[in-house]
C-alpha positions as CSV (number, residue, x, y, z in Angstrom):
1,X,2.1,157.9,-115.4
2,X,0.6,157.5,-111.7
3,X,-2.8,155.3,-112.9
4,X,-2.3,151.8,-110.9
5,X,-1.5,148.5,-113.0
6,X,-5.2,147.3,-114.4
7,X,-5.4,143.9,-113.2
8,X,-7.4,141.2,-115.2
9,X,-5.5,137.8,-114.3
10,X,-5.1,139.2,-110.1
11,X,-8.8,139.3,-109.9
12,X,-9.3,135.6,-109.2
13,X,-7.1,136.1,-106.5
14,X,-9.2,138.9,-105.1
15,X,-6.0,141.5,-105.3
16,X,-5.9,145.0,-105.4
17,X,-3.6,148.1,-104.9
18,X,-3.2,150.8,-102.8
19,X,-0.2,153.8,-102.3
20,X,1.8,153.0,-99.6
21,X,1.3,155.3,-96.3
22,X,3.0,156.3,-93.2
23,X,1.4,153.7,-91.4
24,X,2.3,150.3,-93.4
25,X,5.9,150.6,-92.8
26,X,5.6,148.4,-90.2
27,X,4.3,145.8,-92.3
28,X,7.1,146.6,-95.1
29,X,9.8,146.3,-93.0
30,X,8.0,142.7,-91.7
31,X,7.7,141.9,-95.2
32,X,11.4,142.9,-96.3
33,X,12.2,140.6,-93.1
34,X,10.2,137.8,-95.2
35,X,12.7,138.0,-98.2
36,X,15.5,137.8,-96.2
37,X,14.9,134.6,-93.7
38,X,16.8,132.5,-95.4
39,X,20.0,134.0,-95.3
40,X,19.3,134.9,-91.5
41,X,18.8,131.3,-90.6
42,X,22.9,131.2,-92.0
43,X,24.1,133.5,-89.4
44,X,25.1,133.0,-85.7
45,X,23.2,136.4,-84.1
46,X,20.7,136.5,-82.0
47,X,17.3,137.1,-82.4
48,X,18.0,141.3,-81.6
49,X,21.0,141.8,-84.4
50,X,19.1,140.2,-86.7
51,X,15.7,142.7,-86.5
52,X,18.3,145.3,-86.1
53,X,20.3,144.5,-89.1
54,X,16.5,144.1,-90.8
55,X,15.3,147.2,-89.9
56,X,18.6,149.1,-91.0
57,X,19.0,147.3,-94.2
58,X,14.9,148.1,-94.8
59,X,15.7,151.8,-94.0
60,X,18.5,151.9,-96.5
61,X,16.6,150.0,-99.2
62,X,13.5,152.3,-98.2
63,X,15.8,155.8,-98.9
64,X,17.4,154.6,-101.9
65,X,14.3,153.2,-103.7
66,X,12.0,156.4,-103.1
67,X,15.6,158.6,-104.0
68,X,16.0,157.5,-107.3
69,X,13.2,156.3,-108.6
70,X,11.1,159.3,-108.0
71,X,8.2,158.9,-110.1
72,X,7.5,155.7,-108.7
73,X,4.0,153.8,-108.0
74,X,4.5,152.7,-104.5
75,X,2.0,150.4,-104.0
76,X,0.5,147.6,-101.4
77,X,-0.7,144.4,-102.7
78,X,-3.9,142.9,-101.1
79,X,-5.8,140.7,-100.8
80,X,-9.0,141.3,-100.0
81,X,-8.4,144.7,-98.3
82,X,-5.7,142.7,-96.5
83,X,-2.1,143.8,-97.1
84,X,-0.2,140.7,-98.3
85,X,2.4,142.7,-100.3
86,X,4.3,145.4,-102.0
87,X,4.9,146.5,-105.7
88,X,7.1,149.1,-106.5
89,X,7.2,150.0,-110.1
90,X,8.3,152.9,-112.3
91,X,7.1,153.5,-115.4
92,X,9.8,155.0,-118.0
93,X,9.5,155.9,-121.8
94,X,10.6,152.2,-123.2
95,X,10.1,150.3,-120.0
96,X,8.2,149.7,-117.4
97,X,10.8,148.7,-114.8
98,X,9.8,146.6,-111.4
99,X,11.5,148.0,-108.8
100,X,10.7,145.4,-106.2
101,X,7.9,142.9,-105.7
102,X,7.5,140.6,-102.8
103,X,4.8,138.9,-101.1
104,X,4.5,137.6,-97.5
105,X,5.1,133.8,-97.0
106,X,1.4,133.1,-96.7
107,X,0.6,134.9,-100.1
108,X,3.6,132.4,-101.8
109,X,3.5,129.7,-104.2
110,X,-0.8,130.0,-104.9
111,X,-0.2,131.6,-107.9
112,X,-0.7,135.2,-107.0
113,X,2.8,136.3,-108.1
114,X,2.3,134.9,-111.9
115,X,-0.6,136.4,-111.7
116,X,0.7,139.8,-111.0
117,X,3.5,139.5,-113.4
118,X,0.9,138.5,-116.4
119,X,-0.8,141.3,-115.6
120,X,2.0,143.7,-115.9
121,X,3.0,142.3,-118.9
122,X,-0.6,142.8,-120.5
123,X,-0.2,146.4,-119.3
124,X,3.5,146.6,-120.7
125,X,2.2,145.5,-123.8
126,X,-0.8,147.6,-124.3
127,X,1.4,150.9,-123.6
128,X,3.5,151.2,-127.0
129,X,5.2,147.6,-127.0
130,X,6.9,148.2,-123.9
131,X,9.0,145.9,-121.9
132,X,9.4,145.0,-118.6
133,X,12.8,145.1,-116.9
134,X,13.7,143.9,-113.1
135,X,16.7,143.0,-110.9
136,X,16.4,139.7,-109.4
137,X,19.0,137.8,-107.0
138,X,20.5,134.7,-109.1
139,X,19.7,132.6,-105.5
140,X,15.9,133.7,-105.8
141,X,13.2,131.3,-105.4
142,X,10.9,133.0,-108.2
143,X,13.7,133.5,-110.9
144,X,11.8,130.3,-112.7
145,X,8.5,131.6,-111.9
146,X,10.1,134.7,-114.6
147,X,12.1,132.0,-116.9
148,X,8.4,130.6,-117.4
149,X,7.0,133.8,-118.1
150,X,9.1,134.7,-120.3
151,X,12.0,136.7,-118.9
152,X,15.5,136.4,-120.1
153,X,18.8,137.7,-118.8
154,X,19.8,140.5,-120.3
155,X,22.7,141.6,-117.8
156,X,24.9,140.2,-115.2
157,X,25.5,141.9,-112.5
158,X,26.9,140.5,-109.4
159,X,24.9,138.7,-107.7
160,X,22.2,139.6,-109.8
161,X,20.5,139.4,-112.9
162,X,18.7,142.2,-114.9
163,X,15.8,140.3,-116.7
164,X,14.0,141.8,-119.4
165,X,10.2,140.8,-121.0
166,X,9.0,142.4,-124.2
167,X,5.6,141.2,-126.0
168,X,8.1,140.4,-128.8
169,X,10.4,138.1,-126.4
170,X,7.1,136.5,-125.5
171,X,7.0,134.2,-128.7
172,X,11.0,134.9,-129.3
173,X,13.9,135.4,-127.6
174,X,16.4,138.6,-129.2
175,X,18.5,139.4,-125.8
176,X,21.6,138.4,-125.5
177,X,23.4,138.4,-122.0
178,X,26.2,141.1,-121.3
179,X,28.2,140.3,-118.3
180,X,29.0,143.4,-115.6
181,X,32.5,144.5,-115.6
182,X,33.4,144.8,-111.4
């Protein structure tokens, strides 16, 4: 299923989609940067090692993603024809699974992000009672932007956590958390 996400809750924030091209890789790998700040303020390098380690770890998250997830929507977010974003999201039979979502530090915390998510999980719902599945880093920021919305963990894995949303776990929770074996 290629059709983008229908957005009803992202239109107060003026946001749209678009397929990724050639030319916003740039921007991708400034936005992957985004996500990982935090842990580059941690570490002694300089300015040079870091945008090199960036750019390589953005190249190898970059392969793998469009490797095995091949029937991917690769998709910009903006905002007002202004790229603030990227949502990558595969569509399977009994899930719709968010590969990766992020938004640049201007675009955080106004409300964008739940909006998004909601409408995901309206378009989750209207296809068969599908859920939504995504990995997210236990450290993240937005893990209780998806508690509040509804996601539970569902697996442990590391250093992440698979969260899960169904319209049934909406008003209920039936997951129960399995713990990775490494």
């Amino acid at each position: 299923m290629t059709a983008l996400p229908q957005l009803h809750h992202s239109t107060q924030h003026h946001i749209g989609f678009r397929k990724i091209t050639e030319q916003d890789m740039g921007f991708l790998a400034q936005l992957y940067r985004s996500t990982r700040e935090a842990e580059l303020d941690r570490v002694s390098w300089s300015e040079a090692e870091k945008q090199a380690f960036c750019e390589m770890q953005f190249d190898a998250q970059h392969s793998h993603y469009q490797k095995h997830y091949t029937d991917a929507l690769w998709l910009v977010i903006e905002q007002v024809g202004k790229p603030i974003g990227r949502l990558y999201l595969e569509r399977w039979p009994k899930e719709h699974r968010i590969i990766d979502i992020a938004l640049i530090p201007e675009a955080r915390g106004q409300g964008i992000g739940a909006a998004l998510l909601q409408d995901l999980q309206r378009g989750a719902a209207a296809d068969d009672s599908r859920g939504i599945g995504i990995h997210v880093e236990k450290a993240n920021p937005a893990m209780t932007l998806y508690r509040r919305l509804g996601f539970t963990t569902v697996e442990e894995k590391g250093v992440y956590d698979l969260l899960y949303w169904s319209p049934q776990s909406a008003t209920h929770s039936t997951h129960q958390v399995k713990t990775a074996s490494y």
